[in-house]
C-alpha positions as CSV (number, residue, x, y, z in Angstrom):
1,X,62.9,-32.1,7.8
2,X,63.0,-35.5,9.4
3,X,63.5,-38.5,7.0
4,X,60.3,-40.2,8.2
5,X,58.2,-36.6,7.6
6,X,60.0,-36.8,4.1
7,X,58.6,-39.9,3.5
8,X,55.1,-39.3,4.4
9,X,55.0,-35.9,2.7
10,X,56.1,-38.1,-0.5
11,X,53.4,-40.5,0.0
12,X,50.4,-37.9,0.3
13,X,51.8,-36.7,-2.8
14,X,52.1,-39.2,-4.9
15,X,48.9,-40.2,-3.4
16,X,47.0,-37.1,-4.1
17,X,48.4,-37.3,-7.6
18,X,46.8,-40.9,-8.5
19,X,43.7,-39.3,-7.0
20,X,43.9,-36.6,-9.6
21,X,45.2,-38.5,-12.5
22,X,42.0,-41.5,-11.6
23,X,39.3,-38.3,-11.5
24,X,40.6,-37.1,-14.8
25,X,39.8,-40.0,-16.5
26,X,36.6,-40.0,-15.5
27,X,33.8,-38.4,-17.5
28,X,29.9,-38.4,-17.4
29,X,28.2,-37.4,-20.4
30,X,24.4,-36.6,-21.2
31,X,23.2,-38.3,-24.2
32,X,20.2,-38.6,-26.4
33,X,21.4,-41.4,-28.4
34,X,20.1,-45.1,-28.2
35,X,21.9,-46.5,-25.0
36,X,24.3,-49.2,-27.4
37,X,25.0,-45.9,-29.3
38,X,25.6,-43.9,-26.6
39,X,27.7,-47.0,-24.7
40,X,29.7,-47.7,-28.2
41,X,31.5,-44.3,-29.5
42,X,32.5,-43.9,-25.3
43,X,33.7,-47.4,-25.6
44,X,35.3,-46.6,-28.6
45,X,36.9,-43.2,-26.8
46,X,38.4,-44.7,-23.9
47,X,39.9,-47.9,-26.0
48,X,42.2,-44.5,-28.2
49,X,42.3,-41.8,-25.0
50,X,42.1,-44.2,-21.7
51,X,39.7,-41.8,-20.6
52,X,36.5,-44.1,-19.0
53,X,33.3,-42.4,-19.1
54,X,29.4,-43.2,-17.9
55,X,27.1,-41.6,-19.4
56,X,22.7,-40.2,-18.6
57,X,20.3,-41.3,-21.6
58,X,17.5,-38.7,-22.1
59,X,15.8,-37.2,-24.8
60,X,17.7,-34.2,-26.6
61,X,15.2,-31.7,-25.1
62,X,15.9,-33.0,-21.9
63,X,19.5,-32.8,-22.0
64,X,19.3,-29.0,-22.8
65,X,17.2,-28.6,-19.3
66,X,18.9,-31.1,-17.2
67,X,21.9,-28.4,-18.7
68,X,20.0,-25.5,-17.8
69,X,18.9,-26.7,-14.1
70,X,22.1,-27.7,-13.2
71,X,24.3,-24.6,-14.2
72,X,25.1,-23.4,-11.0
73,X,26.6,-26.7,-10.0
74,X,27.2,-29.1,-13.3
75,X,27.0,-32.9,-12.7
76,X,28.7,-33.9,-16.4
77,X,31.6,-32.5,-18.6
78,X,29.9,-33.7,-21.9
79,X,26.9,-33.2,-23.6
80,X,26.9,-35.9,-26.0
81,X,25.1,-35.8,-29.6
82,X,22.0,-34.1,-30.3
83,X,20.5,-31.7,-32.8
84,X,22.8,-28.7,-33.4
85,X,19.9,-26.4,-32.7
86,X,19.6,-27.4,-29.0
87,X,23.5,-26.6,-28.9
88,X,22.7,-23.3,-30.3
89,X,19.7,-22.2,-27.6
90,X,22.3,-23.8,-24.8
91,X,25.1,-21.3,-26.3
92,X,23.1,-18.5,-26.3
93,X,22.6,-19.0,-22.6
94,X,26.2,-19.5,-21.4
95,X,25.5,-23.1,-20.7
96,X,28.2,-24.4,-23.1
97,X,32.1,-23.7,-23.0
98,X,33.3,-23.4,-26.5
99,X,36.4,-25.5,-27.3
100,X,37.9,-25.6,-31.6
101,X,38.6,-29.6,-32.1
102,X,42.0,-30.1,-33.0
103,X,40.4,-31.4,-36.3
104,X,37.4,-29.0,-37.0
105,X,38.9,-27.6,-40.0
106,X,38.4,-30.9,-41.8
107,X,34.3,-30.3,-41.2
108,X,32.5,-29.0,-43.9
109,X,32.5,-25.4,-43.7
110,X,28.1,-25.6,-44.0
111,X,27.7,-27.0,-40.6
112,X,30.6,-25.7,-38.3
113,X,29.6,-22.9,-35.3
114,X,31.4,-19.8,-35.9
115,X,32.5,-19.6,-32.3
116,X,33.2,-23.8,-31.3
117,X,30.5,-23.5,-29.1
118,X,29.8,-26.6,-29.6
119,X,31.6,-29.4,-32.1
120,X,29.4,-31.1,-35.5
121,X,30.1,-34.9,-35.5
122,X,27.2,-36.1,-38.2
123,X,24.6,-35.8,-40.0
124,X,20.8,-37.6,-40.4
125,X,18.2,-36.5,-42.5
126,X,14.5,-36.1,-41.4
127,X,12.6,-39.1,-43.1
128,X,9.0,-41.0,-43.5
129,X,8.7,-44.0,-42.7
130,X,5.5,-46.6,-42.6
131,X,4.4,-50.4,-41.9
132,X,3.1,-51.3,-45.7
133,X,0.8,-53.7,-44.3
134,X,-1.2,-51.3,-42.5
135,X,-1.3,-48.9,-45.1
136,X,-2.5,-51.8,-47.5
137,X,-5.1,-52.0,-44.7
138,X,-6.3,-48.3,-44.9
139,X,-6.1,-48.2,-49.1
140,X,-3.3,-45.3,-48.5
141,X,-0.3,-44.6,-50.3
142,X,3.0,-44.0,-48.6
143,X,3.3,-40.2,-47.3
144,X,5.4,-38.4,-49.4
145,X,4.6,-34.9,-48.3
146,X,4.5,-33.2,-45.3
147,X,0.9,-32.4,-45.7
148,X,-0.2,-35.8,-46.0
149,X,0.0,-37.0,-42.2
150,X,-3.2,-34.6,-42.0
151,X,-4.9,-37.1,-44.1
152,X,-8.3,-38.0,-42.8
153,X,-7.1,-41.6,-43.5
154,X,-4.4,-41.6,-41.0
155,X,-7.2,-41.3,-38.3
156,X,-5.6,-42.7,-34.7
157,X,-2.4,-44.0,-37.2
158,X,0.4,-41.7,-36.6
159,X,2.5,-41.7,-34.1
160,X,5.3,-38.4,-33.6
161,X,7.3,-37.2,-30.8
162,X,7.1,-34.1,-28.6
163,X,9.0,-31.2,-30.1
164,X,10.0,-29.8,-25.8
165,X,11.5,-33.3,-25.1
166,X,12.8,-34.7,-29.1
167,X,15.3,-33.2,-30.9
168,X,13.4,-35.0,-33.7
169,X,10.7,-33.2,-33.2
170,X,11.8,-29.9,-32.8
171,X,13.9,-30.1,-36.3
172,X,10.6,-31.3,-37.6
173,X,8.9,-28.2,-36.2
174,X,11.9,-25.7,-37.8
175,X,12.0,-27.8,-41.1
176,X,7.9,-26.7,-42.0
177,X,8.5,-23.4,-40.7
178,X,11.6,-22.9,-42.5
179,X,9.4,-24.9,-45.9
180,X,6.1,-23.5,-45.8
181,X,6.3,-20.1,-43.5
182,X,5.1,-20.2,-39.6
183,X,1.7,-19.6,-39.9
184,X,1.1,-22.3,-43.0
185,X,3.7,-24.8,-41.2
186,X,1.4,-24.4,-37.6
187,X,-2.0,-25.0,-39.7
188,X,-0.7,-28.2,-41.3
189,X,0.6,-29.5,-37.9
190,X,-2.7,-28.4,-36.0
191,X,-4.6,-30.7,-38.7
192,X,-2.0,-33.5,-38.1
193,X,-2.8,-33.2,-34.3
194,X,-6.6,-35.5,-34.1
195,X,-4.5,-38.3,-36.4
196,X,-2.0,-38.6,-34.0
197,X,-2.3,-41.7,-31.4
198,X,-0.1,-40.7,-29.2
199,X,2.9,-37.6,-28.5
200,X,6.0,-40.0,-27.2
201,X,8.7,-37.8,-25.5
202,X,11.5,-39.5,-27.4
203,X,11.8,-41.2,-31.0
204,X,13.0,-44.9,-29.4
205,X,9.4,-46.3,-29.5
206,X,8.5,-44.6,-32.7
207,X,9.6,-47.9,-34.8
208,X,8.5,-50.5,-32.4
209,X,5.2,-49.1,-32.6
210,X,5.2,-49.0,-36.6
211,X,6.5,-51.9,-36.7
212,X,4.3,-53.9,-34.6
213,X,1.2,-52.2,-37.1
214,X,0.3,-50.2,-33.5
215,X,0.5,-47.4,-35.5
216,X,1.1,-46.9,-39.7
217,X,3.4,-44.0,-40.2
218,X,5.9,-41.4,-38.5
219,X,8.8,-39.1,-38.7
220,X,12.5,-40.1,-37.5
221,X,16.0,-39.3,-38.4
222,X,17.3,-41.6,-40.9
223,X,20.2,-43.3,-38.5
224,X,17.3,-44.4,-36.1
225,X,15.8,-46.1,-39.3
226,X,18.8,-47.7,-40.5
227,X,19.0,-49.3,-37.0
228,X,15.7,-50.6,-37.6
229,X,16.0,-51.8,-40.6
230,X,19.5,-53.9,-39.7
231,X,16.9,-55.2,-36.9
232,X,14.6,-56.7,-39.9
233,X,11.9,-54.4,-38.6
234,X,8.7,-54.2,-41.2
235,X,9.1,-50.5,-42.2
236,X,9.9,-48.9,-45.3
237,X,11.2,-45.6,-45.9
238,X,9.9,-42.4,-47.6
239,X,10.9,-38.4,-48.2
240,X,8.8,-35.3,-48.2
241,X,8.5,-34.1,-51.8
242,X,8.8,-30.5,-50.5
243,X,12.5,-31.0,-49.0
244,X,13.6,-32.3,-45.4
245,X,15.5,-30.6,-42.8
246,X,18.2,-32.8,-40.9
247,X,19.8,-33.1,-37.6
248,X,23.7,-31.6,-37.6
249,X,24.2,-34.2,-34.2
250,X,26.9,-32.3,-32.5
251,X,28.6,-32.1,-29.3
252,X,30.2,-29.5,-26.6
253,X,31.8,-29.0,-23.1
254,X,29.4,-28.4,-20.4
255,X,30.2,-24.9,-18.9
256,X,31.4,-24.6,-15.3
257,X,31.6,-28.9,-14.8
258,X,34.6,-30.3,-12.6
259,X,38.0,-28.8,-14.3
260,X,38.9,-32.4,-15.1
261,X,35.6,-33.4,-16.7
262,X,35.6,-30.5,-19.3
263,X,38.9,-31.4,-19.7
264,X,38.3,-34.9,-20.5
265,X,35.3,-34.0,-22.8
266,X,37.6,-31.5,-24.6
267,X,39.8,-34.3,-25.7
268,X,36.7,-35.8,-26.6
269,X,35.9,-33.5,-29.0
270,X,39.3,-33.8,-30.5
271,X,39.1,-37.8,-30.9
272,X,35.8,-37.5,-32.2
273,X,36.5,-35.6,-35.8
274,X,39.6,-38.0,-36.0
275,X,39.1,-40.8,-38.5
276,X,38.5,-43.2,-35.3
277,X,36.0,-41.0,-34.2
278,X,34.2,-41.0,-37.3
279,X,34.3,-44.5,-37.7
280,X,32.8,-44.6,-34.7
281,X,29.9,-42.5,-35.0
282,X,29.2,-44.1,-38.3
283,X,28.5,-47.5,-36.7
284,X,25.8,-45.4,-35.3
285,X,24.4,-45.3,-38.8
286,X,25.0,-41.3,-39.0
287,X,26.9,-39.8,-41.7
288,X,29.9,-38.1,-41.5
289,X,30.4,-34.4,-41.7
290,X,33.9,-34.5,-42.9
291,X,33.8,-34.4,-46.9
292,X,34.8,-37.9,-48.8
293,X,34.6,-39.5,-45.2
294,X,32.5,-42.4,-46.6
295,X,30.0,-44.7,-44.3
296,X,29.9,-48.4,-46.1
297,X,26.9,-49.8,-44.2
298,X,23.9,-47.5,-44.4
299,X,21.0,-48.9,-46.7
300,X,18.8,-45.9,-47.2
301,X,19.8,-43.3,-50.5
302,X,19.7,-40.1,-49.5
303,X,22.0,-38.8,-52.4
304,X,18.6,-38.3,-54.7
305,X,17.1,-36.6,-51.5
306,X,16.0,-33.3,-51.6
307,X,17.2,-31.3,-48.6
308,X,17.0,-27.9,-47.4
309,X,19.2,-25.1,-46.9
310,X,18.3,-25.9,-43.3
311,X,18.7,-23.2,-40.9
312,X,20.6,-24.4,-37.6
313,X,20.9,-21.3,-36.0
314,X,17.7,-19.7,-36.7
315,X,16.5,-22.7,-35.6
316,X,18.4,-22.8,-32.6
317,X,17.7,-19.3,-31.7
318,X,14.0,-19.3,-32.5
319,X,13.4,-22.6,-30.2
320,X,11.2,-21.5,-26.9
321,X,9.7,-19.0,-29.2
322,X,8.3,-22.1,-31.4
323,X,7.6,-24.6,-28.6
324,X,5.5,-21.4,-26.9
325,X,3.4,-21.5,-30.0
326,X,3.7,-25.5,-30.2
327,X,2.4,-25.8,-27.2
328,X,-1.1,-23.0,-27.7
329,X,-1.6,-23.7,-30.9
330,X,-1.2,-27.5,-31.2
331,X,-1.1,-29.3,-27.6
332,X,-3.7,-27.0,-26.3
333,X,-6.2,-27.6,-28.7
334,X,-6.3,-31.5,-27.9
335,X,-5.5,-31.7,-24.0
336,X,-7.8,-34.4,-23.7
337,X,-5.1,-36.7,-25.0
């Protein structure tokens, strides 16, 4: 071999290796978080790993079917927060590669997945929430069941988010089923359906419009409410009487993506049950899953809360068959909105 072949032989190598080692630092997640929270706990990865990331917002739901549509050729590595059940339907179809975090035996043993499917990361309660002027308005008292958003006197006042598209809304949808039964939990949410102003496809709005008095009550996860409330937004907080379901936000390796994506995202889920992972998922306002790991900064008590032996994975595996029903039982009967 000739010195000056040597030479450039050695140069397309070392050249083909930056290549390599710039694409595996490169990541692109899905995420249904808010975009700072989203842009934060990346932030926060690549400041530990080195590992830059961009990342898609969408609504949870979506996430799942941008996953689904784009099997045959994924265009991320990481899907990135969301309700565990959405993890669990994903799974079940072989969109998902599982991967154990280096740290998942630290997670409470109640909200891991038998098979690392996909990785917890936190926790939110479903809460109430309301604008007290506009309830002063109507002469109604905060809603403290689930019931009471059928109220007559929440006419055109409630505003809720589309169980196909919002992983708020579809742990909403399992929580009464899993409370009251299915048929019982479909009545009380057929009722609901002529108070309800409008279906939004994701919770962001949900407390601009309370807040503004556009609207006088709703449903969110309690992290999205904490957010608020650190804004100063208007709103005060409630909790169903009969028990709350909550969102297990969790994360996993898109099946099939680049072999240097999925890599990248499985350090990810390494990092993320660390203690600098957690810190950074609680500046989300989410609490942790990893027992005696404490969050300082959230205002709402949710220690006197009553929740429910919440079902992930029957959730999780019951989804289309709900949103079927959703969708006949509920949407159908008021398509003129």
């Amino acid at each position: 071999m000739t010195k000056a072949r040597s030479i450039l032989l050695s140069a397309v190598a070392a050249l083909a290796f930056s290549t390599a080692a710039t694409y595996a630092q490169d990541l692109t997640a899905y995420c249904p978080m808010s975009e700072d929270d989203c842009a934060s706990v990346l932030k926060a990865f690549e400041a530990d790993s080195g590992i830059s990331s961009n990342f898609v917002r969408m609504g949870a739901g979506e996430v799942l079917a941008r996953v689904r549509a784009e099997a045959a050729n994924p265009q991320a590595g990481l899907w990135l927060a969301g309700t565990a059940d959405l993890f669990i339907q994903g799974a079940a179809e072989g969109l998902l590669e599982a991967h154990a975090s280096a740290s998942i035996d630290k997670v409470d043993a109640k909200f891991r997945s038998k098979d690392n499917s996909w990785t917890p990361m936190a926790v939110s309660p479903i809460a109430f929430f309301y604008n007290p002027k506009y309830l002063t308005q109507l002469g109604a008292e905060p809603p403290t069941s689930w019931e009471d958003f059928a109220k007559p006197v929440f006419k055109g006042a409630v505003v809720l988010t589309h169980p196909a598209s919002s992983g708020t809304a579809s742990v909403v949808l399992a929580t009464m089923v899993q409370i009251y039964g299915e048929d019982k939990a479909f009545e009380i949410l057929k009722a609901t359906d002529p108070n309800v102003l409008q279906y939004s496809r994701s919770a962001g709005s949900l407390t601009q419009m309370v807040a503004s008095g556009e609207v006088a009550i709703s449903q969110a996860f309690t992290h999205g409410l904490e957010a608020a409330l650190k804004q100063g937004f208007p709103i005060e907080v409630s909790f169903p009487k009969e028990g709350t379901g909550y969102e297990l936000n969790s994360a996993a390796v898109i099946a099939k993506a680049p072999e240097a994506q999925r890599e990248a995202a499985k350090k990810f889920l390494d990092w993320v049950l660390t203690d600098a992972g957690q810190k950074a998922l609680g500046a989300t306002h989410r609490e942790s899953v990893i027992p005696g790991f404490k969050n300082p900064d959230l205002q709402i008590k949710t220690s006197d809360i009553k929740l429910i032996d919440y079902d992930s994975k029957w959730a999780g595996e019951n989804r289309g068959r709900l949103l079927e029903r959703y969708e006949a039982d509920v949407r159908a009967a008021s398509a003129a909105k």
